[in-house]
TORLOBA-774880 format. One line per field, with one value per residue: x, y, z of N, C-alpha, C in turn. Coordinates in nm, 4 decimals. Layout:
N
nc1 <- [X,...];
nc2 <- [Y,...];
nc3 <- [Z,...];
cac1 <- [X,...];
cac2 <- [Y,...];
cac3 <- [Z,...];
cc1 <- [X,...];
cc2 <- [Y,...];
cc3 <- [Z,...];
This chain:
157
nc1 <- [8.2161,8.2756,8.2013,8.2592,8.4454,8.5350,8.8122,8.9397,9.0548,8.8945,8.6928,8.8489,8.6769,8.5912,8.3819,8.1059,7.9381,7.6901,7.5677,7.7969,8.1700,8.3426,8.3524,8.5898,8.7792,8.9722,9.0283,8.9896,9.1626,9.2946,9.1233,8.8276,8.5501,8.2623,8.0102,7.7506,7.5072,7.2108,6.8726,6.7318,6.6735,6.4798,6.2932,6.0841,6.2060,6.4901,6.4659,6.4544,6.6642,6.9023,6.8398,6.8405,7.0905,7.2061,7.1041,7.3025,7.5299,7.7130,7.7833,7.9309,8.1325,8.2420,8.4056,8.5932,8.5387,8.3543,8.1152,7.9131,7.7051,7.5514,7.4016,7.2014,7.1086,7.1024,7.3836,7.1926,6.9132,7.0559,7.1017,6.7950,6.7297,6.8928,6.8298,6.5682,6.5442,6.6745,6.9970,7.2649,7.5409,7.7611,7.6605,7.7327,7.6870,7.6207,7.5616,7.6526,7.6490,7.9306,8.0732,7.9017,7.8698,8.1281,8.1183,7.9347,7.6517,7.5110,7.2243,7.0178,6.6846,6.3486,5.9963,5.6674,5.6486,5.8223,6.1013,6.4256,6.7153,6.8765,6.9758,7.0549,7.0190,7.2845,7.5579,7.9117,8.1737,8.4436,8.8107,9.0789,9.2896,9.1721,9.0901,8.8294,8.6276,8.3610,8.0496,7.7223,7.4338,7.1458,6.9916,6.8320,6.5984,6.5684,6.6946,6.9858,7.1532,7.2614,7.3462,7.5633,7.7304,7.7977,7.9397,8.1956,8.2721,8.3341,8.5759,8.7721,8.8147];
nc2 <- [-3.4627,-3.7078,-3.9847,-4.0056,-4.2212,-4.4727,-4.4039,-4.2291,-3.8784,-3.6477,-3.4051,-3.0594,-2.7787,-2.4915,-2.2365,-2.0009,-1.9948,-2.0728,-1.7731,-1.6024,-1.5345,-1.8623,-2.1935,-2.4830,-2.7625,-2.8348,-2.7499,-2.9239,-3.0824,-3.4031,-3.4833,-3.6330,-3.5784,-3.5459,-3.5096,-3.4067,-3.3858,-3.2173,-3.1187,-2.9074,-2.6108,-2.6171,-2.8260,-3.1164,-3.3313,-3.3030,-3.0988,-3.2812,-3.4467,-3.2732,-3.2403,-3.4725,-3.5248,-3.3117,-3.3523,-3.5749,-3.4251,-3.3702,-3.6272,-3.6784,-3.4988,-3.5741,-3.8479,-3.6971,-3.6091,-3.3936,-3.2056,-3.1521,-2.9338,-2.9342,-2.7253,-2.5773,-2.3438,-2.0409,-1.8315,-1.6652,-1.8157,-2.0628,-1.9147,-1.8565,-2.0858,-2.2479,-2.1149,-2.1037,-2.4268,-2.4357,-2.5209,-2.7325,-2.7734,-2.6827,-2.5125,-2.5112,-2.3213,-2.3291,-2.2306,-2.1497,-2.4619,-2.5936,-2.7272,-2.9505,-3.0264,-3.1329,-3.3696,-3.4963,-3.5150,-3.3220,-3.4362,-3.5807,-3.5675,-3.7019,-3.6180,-3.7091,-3.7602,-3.5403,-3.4029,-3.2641,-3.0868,-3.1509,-3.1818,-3.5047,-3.6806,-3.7213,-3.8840,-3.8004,-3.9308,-3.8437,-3.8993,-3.8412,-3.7804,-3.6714,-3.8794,-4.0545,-4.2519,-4.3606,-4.3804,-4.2587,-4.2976,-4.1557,-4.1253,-4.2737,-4.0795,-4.1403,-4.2807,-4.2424,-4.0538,-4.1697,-4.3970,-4.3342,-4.1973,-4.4429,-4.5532,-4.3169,-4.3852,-4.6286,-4.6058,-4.5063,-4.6647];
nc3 <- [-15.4252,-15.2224,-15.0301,-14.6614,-14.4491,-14.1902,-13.9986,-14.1814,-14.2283,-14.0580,-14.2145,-14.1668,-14.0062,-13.9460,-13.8350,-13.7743,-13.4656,-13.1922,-12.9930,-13.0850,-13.2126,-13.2885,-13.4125,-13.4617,-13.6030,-13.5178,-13.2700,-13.1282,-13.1401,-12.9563,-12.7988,-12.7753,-12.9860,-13.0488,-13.3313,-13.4419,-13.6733,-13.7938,-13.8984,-13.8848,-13.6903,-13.3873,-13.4743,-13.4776,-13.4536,-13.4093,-13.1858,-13.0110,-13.0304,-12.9493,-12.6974,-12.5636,-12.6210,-12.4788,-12.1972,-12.1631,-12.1131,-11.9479,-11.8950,-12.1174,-12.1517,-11.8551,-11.9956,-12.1259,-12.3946,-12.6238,-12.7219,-13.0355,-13.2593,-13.5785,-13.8362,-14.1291,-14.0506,-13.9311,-13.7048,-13.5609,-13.5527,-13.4398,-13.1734,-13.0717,-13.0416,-12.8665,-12.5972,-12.6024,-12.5145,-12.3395,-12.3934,-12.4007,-12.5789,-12.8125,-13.0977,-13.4562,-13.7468,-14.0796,-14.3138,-14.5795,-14.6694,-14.6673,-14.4823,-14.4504,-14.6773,-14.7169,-14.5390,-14.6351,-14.5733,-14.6454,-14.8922,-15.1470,-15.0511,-14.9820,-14.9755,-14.8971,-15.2076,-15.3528,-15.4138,-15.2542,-15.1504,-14.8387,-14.5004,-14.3889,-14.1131,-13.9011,-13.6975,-13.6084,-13.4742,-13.3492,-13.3110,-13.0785,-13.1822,-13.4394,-13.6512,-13.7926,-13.6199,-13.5356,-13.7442,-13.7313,-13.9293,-14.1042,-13.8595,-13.5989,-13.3480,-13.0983,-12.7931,-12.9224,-12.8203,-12.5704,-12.6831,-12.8485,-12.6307,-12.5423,-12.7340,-12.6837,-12.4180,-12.4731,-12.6291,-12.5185,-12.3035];
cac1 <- [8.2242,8.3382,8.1701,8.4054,8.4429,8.5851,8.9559,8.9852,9.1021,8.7717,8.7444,8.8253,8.5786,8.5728,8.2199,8.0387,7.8952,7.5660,7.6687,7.8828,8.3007,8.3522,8.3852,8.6729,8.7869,9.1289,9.0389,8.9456,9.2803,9.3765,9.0080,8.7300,8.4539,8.0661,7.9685,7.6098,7.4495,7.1421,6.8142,6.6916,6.6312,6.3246,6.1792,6.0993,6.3468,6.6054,6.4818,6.4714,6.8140,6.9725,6.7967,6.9278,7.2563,7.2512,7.0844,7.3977,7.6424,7.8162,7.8653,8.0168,8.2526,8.3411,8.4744,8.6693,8.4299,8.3175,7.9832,7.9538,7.6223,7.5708,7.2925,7.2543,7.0493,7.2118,7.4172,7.0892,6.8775,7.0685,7.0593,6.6739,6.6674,6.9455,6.7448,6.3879,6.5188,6.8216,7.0684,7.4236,7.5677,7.7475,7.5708,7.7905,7.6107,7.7002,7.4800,7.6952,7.6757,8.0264,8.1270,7.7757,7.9148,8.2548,8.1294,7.8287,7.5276,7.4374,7.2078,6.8606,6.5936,6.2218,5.8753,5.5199,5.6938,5.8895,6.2761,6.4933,6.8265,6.9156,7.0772,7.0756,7.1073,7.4226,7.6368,8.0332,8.2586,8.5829,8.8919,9.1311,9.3979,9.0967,9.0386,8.6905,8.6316,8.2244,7.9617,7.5896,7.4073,7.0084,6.9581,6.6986,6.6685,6.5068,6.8141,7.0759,7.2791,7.3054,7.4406,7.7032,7.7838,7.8693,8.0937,8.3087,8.3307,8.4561,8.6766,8.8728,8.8557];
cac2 <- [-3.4889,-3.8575,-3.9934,-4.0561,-4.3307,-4.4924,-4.4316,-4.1181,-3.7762,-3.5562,-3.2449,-2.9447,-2.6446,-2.3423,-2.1944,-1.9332,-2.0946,-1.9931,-1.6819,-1.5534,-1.6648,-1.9507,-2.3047,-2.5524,-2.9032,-2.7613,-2.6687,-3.0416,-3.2237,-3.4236,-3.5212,-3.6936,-3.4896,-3.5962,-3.3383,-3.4155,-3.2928,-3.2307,-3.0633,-2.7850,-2.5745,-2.6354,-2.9150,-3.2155,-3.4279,-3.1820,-3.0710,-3.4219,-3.5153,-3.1612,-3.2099,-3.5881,-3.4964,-3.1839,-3.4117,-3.6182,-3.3743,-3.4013,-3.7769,-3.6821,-3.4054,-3.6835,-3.8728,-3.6610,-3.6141,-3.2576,-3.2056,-3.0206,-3.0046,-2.8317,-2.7025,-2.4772,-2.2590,-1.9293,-1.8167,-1.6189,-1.8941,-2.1045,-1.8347,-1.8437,-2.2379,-2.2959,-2.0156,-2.1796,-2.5476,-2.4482,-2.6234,-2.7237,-2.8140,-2.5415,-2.5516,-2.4459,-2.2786,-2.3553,-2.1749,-2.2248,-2.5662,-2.6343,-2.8634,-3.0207,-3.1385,-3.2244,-3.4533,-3.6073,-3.5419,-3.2991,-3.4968,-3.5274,-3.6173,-3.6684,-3.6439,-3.6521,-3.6981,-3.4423,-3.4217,-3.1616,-3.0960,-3.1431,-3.2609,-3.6229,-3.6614,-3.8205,-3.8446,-3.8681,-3.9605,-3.8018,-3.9469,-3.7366,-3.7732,-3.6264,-3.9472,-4.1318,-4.3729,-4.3946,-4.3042,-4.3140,-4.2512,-4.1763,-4.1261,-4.2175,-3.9676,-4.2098,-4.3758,-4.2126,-3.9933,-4.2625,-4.4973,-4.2258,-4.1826,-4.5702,-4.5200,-4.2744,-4.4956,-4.7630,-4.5518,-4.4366,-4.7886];
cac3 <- [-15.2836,-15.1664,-14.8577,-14.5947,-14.3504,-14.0458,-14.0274,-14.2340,-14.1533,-14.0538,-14.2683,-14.0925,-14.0633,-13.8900,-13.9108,-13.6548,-13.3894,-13.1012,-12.8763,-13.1667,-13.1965,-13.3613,-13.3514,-13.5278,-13.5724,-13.4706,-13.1095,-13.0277,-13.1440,-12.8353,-12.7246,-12.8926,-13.0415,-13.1164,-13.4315,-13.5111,-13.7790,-13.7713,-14.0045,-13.8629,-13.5483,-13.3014,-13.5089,-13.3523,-13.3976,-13.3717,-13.0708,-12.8734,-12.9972,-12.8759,-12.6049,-12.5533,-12.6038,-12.3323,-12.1124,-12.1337,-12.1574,-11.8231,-11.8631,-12.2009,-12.0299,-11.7712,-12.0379,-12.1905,-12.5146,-12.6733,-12.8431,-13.1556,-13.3420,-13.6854,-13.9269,-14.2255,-14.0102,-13.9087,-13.5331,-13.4579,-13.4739,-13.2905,-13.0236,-13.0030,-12.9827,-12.7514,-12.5202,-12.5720,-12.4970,-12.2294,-12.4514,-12.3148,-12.6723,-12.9086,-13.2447,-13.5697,-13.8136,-14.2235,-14.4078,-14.7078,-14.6621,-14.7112,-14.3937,-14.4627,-14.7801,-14.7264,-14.4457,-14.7003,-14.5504,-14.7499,-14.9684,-15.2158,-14.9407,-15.0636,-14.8606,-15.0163,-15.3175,-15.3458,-15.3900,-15.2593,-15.0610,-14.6936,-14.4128,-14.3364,-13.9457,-13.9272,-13.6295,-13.6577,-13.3308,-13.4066,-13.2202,-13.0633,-13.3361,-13.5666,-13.7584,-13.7598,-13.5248,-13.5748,-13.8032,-13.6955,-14.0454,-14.1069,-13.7477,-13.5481,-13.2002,-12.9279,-12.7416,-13.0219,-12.7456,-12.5142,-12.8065,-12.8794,-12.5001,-12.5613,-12.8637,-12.6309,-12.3362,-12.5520,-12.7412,-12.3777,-12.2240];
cc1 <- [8.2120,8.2606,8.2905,8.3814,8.5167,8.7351,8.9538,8.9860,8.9478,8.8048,8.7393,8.7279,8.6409,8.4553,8.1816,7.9374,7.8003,7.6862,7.7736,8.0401,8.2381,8.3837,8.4834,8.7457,8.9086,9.1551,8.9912,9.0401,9.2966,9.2502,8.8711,8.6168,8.3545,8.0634,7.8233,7.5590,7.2931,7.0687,6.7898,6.6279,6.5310,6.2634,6.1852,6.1698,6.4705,6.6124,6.5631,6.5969,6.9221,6.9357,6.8548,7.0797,7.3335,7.2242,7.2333,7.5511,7.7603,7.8933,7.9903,8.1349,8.3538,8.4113,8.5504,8.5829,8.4118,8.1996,7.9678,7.7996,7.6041,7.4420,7.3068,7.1641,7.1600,7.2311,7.2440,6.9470,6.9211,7.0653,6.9321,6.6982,6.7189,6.8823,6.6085,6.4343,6.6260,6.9260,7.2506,7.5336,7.5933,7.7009,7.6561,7.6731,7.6881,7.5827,7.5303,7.7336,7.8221,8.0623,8.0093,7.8189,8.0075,8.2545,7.9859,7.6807,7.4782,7.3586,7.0588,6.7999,6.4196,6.0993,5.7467,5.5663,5.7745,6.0353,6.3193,6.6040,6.8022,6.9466,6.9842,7.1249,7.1773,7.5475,7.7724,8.1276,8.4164,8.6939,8.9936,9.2554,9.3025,9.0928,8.9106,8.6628,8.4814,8.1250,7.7910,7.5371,7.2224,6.9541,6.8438,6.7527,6.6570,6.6939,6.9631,7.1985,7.3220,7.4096,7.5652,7.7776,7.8715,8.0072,8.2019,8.3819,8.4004,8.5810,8.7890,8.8996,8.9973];
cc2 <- [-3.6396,-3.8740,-4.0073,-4.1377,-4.3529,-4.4979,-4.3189,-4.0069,-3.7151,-3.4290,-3.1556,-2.8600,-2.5328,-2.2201,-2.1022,-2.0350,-1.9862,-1.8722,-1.6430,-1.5996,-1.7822,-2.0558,-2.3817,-2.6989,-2.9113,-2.7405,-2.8257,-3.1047,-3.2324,-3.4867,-3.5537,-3.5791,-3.5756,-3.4753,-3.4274,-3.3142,-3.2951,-3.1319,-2.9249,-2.7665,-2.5674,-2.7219,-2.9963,-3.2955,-3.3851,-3.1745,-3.1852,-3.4433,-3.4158,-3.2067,-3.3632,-3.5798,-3.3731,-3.2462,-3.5379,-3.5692,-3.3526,-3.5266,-3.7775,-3.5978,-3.4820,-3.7671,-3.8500,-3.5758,-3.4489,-3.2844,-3.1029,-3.0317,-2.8815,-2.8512,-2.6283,-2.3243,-2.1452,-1.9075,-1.7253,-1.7369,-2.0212,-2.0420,-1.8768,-2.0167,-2.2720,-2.2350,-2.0695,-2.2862,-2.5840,-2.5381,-2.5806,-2.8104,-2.6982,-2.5968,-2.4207,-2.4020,-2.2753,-2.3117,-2.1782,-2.3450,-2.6171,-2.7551,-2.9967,-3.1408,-3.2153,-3.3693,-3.5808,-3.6349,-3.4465,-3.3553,-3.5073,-3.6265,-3.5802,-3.7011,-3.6200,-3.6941,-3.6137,-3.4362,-3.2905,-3.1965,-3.0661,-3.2220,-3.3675,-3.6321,-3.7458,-3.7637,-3.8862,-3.8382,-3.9563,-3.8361,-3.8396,-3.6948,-3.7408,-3.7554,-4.0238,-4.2208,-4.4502,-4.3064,-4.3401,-4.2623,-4.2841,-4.2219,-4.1632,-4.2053,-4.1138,-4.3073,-4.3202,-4.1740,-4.0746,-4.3791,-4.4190,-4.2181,-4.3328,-4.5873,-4.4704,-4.3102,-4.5553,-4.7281,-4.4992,-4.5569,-4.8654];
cc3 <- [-15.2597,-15.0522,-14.7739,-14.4857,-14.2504,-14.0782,-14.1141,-14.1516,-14.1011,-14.1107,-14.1799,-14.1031,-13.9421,-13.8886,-13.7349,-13.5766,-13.2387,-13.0425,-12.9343,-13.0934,-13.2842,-13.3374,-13.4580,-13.5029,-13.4616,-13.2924,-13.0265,-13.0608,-12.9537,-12.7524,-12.7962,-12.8957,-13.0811,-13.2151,-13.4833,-13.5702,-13.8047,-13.8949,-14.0061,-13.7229,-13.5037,-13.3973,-13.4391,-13.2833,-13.3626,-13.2505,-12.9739,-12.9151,-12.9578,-12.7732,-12.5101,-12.5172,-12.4837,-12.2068,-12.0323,-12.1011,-12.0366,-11.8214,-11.9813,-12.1691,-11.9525,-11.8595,-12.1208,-12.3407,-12.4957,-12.7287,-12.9100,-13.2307,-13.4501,-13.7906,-13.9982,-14.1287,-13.9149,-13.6953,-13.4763,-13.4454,-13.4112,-13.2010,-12.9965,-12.9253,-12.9023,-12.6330,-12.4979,-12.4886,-12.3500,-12.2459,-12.4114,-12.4368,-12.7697,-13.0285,-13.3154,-13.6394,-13.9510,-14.3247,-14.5735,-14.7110,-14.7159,-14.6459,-14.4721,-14.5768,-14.8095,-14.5807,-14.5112,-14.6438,-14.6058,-14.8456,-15.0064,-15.1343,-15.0506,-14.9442,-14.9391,-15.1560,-15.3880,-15.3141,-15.3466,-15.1765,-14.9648,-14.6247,-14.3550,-14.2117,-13.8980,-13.7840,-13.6146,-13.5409,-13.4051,-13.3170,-13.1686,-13.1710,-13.4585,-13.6962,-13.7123,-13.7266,-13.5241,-13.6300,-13.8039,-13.8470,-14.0196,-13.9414,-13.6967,-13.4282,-13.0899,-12.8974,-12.8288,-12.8989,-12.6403,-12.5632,-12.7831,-12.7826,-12.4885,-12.5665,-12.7615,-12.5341,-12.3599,-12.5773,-12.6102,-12.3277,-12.3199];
């Protein structure tokens, strides 16, 4: 698996997504897309940057923009969390981390000591011609969805 960068195609997916149906790269040609990727559902940081990004999600609407966000965690719990937090953002679900990896955040994370795999919260501003226009990498939440709201401004002006 290759990283991939600004100016390449975005891999497609197709993966179940909250509120069962499905979600795909396919259904946003023609209009820019946010796909954040994120660790896992109801933790902290998770939360606040769902919660960031729903908070914005009208301004992103107004400009055209989609939001996509994705975890290995399964369509039923995104149901609970979008339901706890009143989230206005569909959330893929990749439990066989496949997108995860063909987009490179899949990757060996360590805490305490301790190595193992998972998602790097990495956010990737997809253009409407589906090639990559910006890549936020090793996220941090505070101010992040506002940044991003930036990116898409720019990217329309």
């Amino acid at each position: 698996m290759a990283d991939i960068g600004i100016g390449a195609e975005a891999p497609d997916f197709n993966l179940p997504r909250d509120g069962g149906g499905r979600v795909s790269l396919t259904e946003f040609k023609g209009k820019p897309l946010v796909l954040f990727f994120y660790p896992k559902d109801d933790t902290a940081g998770c939360t606040a940057e769902s919660i960031g990004f729903t908070e914005l999600a009208a301004e992103f609407e107004k400009a055209g923009a989609a939001l996509v966000g994705m975890s290995p965690d399964s369509v039923k719990c995104h149901d609970r969390f979008i339901k706890k937090h009143n989230l206005a953002v569909a959330l893929a679900s990749d439990e066989e981390r496949t997108v995860l990896q063909a987009y490179g955040v899949w990757k060996q994370k360590s805490m305490y000591g301790r190595t193992y795999m998972g998602v790097e919260r990495t956010t990737f501003l997809i253009r409407a011609d589906g090639t990559i226009a910006t890549i936020w990498q090793k996220v941090k939440v505070p101010g992040h969805a506002e940044a991003v709201l930036k990116a898409v401004l720019d990217l329309a002006a």
